[in-house]
C-alpha positions in Angstrom: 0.0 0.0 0.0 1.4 3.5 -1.1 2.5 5.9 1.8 0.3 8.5 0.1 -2.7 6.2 1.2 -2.4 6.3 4.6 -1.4 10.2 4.7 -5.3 10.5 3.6 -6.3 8.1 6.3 -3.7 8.3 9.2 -6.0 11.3 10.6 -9.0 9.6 11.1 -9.1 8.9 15.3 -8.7 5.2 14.8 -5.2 5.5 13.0 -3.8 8.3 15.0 -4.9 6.8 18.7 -3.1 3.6 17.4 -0.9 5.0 15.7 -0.3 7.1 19.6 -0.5 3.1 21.1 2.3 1.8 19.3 4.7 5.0 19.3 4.4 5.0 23.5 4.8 1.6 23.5 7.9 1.9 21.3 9.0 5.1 24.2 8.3 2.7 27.1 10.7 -0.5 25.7 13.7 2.1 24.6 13.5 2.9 21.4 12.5 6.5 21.5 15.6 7.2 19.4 13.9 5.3 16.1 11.0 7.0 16.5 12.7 10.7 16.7 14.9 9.3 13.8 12.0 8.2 11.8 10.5 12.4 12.0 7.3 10.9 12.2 5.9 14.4 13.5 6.2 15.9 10.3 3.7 13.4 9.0 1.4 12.5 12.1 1.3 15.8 13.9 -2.2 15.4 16.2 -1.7 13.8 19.3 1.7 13.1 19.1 2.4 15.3 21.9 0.4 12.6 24.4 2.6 10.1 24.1 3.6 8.8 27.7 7.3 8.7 27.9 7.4 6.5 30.9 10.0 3.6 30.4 9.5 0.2 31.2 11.5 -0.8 34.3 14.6 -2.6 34.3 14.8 -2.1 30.8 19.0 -2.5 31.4 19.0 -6.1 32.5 17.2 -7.2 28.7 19.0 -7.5 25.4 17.6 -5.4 21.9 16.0 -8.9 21.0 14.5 -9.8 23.8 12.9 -5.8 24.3 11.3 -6.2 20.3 9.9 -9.3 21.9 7.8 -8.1 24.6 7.3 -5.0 22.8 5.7 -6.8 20.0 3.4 -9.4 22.1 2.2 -6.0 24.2 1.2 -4.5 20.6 -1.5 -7.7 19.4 -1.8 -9.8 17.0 -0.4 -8.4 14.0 3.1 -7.8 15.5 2.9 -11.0 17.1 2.4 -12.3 13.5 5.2 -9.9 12.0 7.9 -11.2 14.8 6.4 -15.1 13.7 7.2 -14.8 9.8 10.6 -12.5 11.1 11.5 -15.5 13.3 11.5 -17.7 9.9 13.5 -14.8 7.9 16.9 -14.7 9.2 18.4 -13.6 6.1 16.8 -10.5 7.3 17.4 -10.8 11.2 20.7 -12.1 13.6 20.4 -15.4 15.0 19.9 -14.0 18.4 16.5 -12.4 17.0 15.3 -15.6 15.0 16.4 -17.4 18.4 14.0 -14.6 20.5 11.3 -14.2 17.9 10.4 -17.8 18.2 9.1 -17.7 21.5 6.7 -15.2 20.8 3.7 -15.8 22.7 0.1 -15.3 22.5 -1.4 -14.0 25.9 -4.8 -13.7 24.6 -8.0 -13.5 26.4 -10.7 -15.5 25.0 -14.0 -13.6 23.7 -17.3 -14.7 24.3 -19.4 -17.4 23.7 -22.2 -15.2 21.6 -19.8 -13.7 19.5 -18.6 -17.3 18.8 -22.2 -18.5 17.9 -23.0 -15.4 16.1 -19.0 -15.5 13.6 -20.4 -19.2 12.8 -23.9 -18.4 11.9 -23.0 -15.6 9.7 -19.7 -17.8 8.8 -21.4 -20.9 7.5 -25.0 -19.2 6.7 -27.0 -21.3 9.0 -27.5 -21.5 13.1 -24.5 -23.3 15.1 -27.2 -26.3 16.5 -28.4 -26.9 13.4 -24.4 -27.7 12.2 -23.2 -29.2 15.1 -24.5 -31.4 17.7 -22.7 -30.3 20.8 -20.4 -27.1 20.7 -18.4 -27.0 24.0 -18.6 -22.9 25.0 -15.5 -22.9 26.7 -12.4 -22.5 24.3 -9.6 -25.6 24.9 -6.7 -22.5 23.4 -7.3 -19.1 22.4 -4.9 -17.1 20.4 -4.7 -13.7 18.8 -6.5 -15.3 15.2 -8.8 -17.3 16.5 -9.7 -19.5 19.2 -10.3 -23.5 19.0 -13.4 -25.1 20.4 -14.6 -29.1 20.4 -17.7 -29.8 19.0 -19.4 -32.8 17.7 -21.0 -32.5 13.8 -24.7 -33.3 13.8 -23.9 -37.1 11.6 -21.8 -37.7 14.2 -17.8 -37.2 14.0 -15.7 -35.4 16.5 -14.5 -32.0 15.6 -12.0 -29.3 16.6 -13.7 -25.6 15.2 -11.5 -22.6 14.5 -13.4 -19.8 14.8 -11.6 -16.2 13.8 -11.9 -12.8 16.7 -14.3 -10.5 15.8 -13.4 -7.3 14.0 -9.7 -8.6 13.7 -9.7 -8.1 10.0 -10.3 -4.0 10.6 -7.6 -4.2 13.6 -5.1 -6.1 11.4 -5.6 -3.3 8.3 -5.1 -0.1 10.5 -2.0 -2.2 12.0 -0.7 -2.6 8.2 -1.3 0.9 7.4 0.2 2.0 9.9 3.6 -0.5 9.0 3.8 0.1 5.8 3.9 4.3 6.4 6.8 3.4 9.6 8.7 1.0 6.5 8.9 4.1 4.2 9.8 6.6 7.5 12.8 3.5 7.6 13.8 3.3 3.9 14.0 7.4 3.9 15.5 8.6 7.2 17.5 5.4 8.5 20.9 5.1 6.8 21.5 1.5 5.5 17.9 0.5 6.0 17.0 1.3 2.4 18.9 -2.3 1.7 16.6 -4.5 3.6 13.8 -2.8 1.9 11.1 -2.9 4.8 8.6 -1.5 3.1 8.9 -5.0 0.5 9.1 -7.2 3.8 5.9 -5.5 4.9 4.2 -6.1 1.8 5.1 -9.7 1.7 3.7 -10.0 5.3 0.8 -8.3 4.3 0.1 -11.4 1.3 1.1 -14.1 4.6 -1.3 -12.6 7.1 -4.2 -12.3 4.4 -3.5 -15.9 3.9 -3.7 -16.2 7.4 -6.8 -14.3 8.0 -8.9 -16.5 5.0 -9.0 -20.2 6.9 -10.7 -21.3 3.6 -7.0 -21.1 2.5 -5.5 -23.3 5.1 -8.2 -25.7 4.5 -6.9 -25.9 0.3 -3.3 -26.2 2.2 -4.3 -29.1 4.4 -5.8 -31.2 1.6 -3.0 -30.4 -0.8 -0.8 -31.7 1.6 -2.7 -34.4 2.6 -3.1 -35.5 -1.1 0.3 -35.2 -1.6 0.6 -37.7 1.2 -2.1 -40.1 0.4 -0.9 -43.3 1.2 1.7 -43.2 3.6 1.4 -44.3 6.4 4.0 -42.7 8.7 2.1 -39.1 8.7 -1.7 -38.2 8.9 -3.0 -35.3 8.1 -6.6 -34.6 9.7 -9.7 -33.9 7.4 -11.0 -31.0 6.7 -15.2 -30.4 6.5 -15.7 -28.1 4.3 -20.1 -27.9 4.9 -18.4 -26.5 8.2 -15.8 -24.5 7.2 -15.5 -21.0 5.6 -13.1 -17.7 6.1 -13.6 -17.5 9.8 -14.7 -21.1 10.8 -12.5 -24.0 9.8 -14.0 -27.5 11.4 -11.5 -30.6 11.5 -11.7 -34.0 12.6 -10.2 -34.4 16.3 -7.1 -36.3 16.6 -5.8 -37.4 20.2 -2.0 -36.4 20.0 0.6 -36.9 22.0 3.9 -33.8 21.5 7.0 -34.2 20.6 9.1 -32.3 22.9 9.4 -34.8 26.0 11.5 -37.8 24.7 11.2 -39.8 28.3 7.2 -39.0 28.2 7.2 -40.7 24.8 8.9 -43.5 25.9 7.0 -44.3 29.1 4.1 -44.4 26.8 5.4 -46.8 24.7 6.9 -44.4 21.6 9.8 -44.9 19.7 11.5 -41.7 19.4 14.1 -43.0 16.8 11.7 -44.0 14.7 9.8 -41.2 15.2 12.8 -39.3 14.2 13.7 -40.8 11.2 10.5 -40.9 10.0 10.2 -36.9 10.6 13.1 -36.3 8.6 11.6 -38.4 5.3 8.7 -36.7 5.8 10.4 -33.3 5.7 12.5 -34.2 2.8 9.5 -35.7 1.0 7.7 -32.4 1.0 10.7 -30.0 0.3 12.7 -32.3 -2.5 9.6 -34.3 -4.2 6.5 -32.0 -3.7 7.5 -28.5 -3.7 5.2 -27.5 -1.5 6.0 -27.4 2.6 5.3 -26.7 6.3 6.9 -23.5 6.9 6.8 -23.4 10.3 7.4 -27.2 12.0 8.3 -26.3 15.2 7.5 -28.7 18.3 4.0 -26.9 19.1 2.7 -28.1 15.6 4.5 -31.6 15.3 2.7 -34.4 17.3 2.2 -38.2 17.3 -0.3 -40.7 17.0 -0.1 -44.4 18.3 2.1 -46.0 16.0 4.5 -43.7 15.8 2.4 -41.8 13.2 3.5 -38.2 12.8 1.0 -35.6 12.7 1.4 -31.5 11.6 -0.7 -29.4 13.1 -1.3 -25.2 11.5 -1.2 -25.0 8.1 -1.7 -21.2 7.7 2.2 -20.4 6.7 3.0 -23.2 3.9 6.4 -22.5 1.6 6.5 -23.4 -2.4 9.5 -24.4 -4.4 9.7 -24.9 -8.0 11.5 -27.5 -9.6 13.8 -25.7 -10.9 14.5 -23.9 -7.4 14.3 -27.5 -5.7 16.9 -28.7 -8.1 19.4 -25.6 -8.0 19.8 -26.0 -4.7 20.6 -29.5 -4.6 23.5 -28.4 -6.6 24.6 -25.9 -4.2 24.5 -28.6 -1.3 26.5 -31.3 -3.7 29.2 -27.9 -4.5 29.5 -27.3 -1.0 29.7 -30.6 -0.1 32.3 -31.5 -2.7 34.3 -28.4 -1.1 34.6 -26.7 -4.7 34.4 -22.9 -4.5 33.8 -22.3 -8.2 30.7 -24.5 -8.7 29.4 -23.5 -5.4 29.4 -19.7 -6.6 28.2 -20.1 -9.5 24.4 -22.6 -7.7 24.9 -19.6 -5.2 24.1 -16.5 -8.1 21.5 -19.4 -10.1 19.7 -19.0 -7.0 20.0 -15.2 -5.8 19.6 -11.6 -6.6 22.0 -9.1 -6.4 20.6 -5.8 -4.7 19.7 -3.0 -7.4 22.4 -1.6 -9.0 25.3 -3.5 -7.2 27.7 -5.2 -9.2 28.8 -8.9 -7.8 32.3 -9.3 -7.9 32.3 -13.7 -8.8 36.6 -13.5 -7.7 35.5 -12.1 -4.5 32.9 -14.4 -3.7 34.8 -17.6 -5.3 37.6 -16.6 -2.2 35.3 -15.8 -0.1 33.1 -19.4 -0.6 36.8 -21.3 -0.1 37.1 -19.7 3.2 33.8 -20.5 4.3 34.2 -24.6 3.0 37.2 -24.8 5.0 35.9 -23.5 8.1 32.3 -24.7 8.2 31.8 -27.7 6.2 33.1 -31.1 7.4 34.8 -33.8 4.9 31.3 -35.7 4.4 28.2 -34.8 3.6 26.6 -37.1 6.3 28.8 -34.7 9.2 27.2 -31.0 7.5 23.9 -29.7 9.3 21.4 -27.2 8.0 21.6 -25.2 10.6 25.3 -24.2 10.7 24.8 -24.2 6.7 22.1 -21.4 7.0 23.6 -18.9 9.3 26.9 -19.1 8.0 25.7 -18.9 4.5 23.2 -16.2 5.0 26.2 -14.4 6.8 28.4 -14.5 3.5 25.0 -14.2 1.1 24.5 -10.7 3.1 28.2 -9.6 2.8 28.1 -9.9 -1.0 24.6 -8.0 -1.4 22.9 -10.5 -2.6 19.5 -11.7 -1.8 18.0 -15.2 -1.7 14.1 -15.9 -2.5 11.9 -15.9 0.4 10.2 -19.3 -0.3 13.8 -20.8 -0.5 15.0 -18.6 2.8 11.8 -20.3 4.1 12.8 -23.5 3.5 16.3 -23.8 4.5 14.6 -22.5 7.9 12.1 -25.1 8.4 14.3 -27.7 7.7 16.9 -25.9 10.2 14.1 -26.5 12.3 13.2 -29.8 11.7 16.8 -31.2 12.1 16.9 -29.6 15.5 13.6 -31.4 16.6 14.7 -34.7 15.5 18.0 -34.3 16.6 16.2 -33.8 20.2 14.7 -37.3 19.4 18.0 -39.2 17.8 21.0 -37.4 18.5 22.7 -39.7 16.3 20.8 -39.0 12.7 21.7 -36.0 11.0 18.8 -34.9 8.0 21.4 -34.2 5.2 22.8 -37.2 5.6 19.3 -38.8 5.2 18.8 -36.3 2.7 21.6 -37.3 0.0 19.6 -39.9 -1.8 16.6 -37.1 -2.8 19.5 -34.9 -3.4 21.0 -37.5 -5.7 17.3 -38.7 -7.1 16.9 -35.1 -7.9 19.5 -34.3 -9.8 19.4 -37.7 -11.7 16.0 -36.9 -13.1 17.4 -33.9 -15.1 19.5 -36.8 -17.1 16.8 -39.1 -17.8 15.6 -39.0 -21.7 12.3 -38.1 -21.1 13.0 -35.0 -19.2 15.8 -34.4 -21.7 13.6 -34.6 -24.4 11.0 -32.7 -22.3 13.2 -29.9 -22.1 14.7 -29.8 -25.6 10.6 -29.4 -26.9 10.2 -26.5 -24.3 13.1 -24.7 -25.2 12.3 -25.0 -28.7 8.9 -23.7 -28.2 10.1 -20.8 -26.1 12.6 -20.1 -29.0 10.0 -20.2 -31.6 8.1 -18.1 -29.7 10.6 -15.4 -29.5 11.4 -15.3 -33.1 7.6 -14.6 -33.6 7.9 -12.0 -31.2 10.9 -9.9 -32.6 10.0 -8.6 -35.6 6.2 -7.6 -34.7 8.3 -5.7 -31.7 10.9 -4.4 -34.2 8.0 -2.8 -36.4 6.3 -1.2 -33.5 9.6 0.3 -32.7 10.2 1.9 -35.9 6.2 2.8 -36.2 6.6 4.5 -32.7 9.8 6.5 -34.2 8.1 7.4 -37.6 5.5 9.3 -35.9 7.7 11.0 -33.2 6.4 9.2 -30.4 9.2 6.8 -29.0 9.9 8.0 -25.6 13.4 6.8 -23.5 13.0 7.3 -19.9 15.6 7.7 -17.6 15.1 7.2 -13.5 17.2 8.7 -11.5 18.3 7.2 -8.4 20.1 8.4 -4.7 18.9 11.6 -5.1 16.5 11.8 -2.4 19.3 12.4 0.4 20.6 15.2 -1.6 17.5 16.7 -2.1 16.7 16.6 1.8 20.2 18.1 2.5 18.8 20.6 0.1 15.9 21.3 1.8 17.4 21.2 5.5 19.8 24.2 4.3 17.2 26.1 2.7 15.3 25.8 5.1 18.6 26.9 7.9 19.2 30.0 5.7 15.7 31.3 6.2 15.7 30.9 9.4 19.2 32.5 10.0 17.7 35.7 7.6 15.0 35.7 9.8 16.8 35.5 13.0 19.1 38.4 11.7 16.0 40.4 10.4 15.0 40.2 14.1 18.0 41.5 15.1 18.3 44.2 12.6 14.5 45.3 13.4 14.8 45.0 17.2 18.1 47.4 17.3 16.2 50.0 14.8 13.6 50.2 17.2 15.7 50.1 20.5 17.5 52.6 19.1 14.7 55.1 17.8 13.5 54.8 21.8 9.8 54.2 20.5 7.4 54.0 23.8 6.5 51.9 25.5 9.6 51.4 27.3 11.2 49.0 30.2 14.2 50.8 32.0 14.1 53.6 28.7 14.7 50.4 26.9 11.6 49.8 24.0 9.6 46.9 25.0 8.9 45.8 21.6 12.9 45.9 21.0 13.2 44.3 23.7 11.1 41.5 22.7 12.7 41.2 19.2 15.9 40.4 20.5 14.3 38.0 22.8 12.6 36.2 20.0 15.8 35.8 18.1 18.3 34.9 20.7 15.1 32.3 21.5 15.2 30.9 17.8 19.0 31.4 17.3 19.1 29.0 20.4 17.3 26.4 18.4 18.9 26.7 15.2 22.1 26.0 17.2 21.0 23.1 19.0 19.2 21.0 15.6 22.3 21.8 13.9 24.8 20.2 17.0 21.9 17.5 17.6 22.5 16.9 13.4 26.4 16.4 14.1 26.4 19.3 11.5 28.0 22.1 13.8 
């Protein structure tokens, strides 16, 4: 959403009092710094002058991470959300943060049960007796989406119902709003922030959150990935009804689970945690190598088990997609790295990132760079290398060289991250690229098999035909275009707008200096015609003159010292 958007709505009551919430909160955990940096006066000006600037005690024994933490679960939902999809990002935050973010809670009060019955009668078009049999009023969890109830359908089956807040869709919008006007504050007034584009990472949480907010979505994820599972045993997925499910009530079939995270619970009642891993780590690898299309967020609050060892995935909102052609570049990155080879790992590194705009990669400087990082990262096998260690250090060196990797592919080195930490908690002893090398070495076997040869000879040949039909009809507009004097060249300029607010800041000093010494001059005319009335034979409106310009000469002084610009 354009900044020029919310400059019509930010002065509507409900954008500037939360607008006035989030800036005191921001105050209270230490960061009143960012918001003077960020000049939001000079773009919300009413009420800005009640924000409390009370600090939150004992503020000094907290680290930076730990501070945006709190500070986001004491502003709701949506920045509990934002720190969630952040906590998956961290080629966009330090470990420390990704570490932090991830405990992000939910403290959430639950609302009431008339507001529940009246979200699923207008939800799902009919009364909430005449769709299920028995609807227990009190909530088993509540959370800052939704809360969960159990019910029973009216044919029978056992059912867990999602039902979404009320008004959270309105909440969530001012929220975004107001992000997206605090992202372009950030790319304009904070030096090296323009890099990490926030007002792009705001957008892209704005397309997760929608996602979030539409449960008719995370229905179509949980039967695509159940479908995509059909027939295997070792996960289940639970059903979805979709006669009881709609954008704010999802209904699935109740599962008894058992988590993850206590390996001695497991065993006492009667689990194998080994097998449990290893089956965890096929099904990870399954639905990143073979399907493309993954749990983004498979931490030990949505992986459970069913007698039998039977994984189950819980949360389906935040799913990751990878192409084939993604899937299969970065197989070749792991088997570069792997084989310790700087050049061929450079070159599956730029297949599978973006340099930032206008920067210029220098491939000798990231070849070195790469054989530094082999040697001191990467163990002689492939079976001894762990995601984890991979990500960090390779999003360290990624960053360096100002390049940028695809969020789905970020995404899924995270997850899997993730998942290997999970099922190393269950079986220390497996490590998940080391399960991994046979997809790895499926996947890049199927780009020498004859029919996907032959597949890919008939697509670039069509793609190629395609083109030469293209260029001359292109070629003739062209040359139309010129005849008639209409072919325009544009040219963007870029990195001007710091110069043009330097600009503006001394225009804008040298008035106020004229005015300052108009003062002056003025006052000492008058003082000096002794024009009644007078103080001590002194002219009181002289007087007053050179008061108002010492007054404003003051604070020209002090915004050009507080600017470093003395």
């Amino acid at each position: 959403m354009p900044s020029a958007k919310f400059g019509l709505v930010s002065r509507t009551y409900r954008h500037i009092n939360r607008y006035r919430q989030i800036l005191t909160v921001l105050v209270r955990y230490g960061f009143e710094g960012l918001v003077e940096r960020l000049r939001i006066g000079r773009y919300v000006e009413a009420g800005l002058h009640l924000i409390s600037r009370e600090k939150r005690p004992q503020l000094e024994t907290l680290t930076t991470a730990q501070r945006v933490r709190l500070m986001l679960e004491e502003l709701g939902p949506t920045f509990i959300k934002l720190g969630q999809v952040l906590s998956t990002r961290p080629d966009l935050v330090p470990p420390s943060w990704v570490e932090e973010l991830a405990r992000l809670q939910q403290h959430v009060p639950p609302f009431p049960f008339e507001q529940v019955r009246e979200i699923v009668r207008s939800g799902l078009g009919r009364p909430i007796e005449q769709v299920y049999r028995y609807f227990d009023e009190q909530p088993v969890a509540a959370a800052s989406i939704g809360q969960v109830h159990r019910a029973t359908l009216r044919d029978g089956p056992e059912v867990v119902v999602k039902v979404q807040r009320p008004n959270i869709k309105s909440v969530i919008d001012v929220d975004l709003e107001i992000l997206h006007h605090l992202a372009h504050l950030a790319e304009r007034h904070l030096e090296g922030w323009k890099v990490y584009r926030p007002t792009r990472i705001v957008e892209e949480f704005r397309r997760v959150i929608e996602r979030e907010l539409d449960f008719a979505v995370e229905a179509a994820h949980l039967e695509r990935f159940a479908a995509n599972f059909r027939g295997d045993g070792t996960i289940y997925v639970p059903k979805v009804f979709r006669a009881a499910s709609s954008q704010r009530v999802l209904t699935l079939e109740y599962v008894e689970v058992v988590p993850v995270t206590d390996v001695a619970a497991l065993e006492s009642a009667g689990f194998d945690p080994k097998l449990i891993a290893a089956r965890g780590a096929h099904v990870t690898l399954r639905m990143i190598f073979e399907h493309g299309f993954f749990h983004a967020d498979p931490h030990p609050g949505n992986c459970f088990v069913l007698p039998g060892n039977v994984i189950c995935l819980l949360d389906f909102g935040m799913m990751g997609r990878l192409d084939r052609t993604a899937r299969e570049h970065f197989a070749d990155l792991i088997y570069a790295v792997a084989a310790h080879d700087p050049v061929r790992t450079a070159s599956a590194l730029l297949r599978i990132t973006r340099p930032d705009e206008g920067h210029e990669v220098d491939s000798r400087a990231l070849e070195r760079d790469l054989d530094e990082f082999i040697d001191l990262n990467i163990p002689a096998t492939l079976k001894e290398l762990r995601f984890s260690r991979l990500l960090h250090e390779l999003l360290a060196l990624v960053a360096r060289h100002r390049l940028a990797i695809p969020a789905d592919l970020v995404m899924m080195m995270k997850a899997a991250a993730t998942a290997e930490t999970l099922v190393s908690r269950l079986d220390p002893d497996l490590n998940l690229i080391a399960v991994a090398e046979p997809y790895i070495r499926r996947l890049k076997a199927e780009r020498l098999r004859p029919a996907r040869l032959f597949r890919d000879a008939v697509e670039l040949a069509a793609q190629t035909l395609e083109l030469g039909r293209e260029i001359p009809s292109g070629l003739r507009e062209l040359l139309r275009l010129a005849r008639r004097g209409a072919l325009r060249i544009g040219f963007e300029h870029r990195g001007l707008d710091r110069m043009l607010e330097v600009h503006e800041r001394i225009a804008n000093r040298v008035s106020f200096a004229i005015v300052v010494a108009a003062l002056i001059v003025g006052s000492s005319l008058i003082v000096h015609s002794r024009l009644p009335p007078t103080w001590h034979e002194i002219p009181v409106v002289g007087l007053i003159g050179y008061l108002a310009a010492g007054a404003m000469g003051v604070m020209l002084l002090v915004a050009i010292i507080r600017h470093g610009r003395l």
